[in-house]
N, C-alpha and C positions, 0 to 999 in steps of 0.2 A: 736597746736592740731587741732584747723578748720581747717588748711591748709592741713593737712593732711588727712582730713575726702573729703573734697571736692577732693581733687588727688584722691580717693581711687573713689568717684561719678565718676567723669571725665573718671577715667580707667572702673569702671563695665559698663558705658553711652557706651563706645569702644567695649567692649566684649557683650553687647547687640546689637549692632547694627552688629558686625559680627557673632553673633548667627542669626540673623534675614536672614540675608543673603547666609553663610554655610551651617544653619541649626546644630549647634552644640551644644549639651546640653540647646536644649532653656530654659527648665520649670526651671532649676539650676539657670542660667544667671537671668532670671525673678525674681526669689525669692529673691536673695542676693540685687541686682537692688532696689526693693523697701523697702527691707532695710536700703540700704544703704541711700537712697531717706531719708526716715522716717527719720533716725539719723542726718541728714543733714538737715532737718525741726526745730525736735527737740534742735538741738546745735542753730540755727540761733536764736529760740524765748528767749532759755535759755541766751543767748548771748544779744539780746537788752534787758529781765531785768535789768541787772548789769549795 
């Protein structure tokens, strides 16, 4: 399941950086982005308790 979550980071990190560029749906890209970010924070700390 992290492996999954981090590909999902890795690809929004991709679609950010050519939103940034094209200029295509930025404020979208952003949003999802620091989600995904957060869930990706969140799984790492829940992951070193256990």
């Amino acid at each position: 399941m992290l492996s999954i979550l981090w590909g999902i980071v890795v690809v929004l990190i991709a679609f950010w950086g050519l939103g940034l560029a094209l200029h295509i749906a930025g404020n979208f890209i952003h949003a999802v982005l620091l989600i995904a970010i957060a869930l990706a924070i969140y799984n790492f700390f829940k992951a070193r308790d256990v």
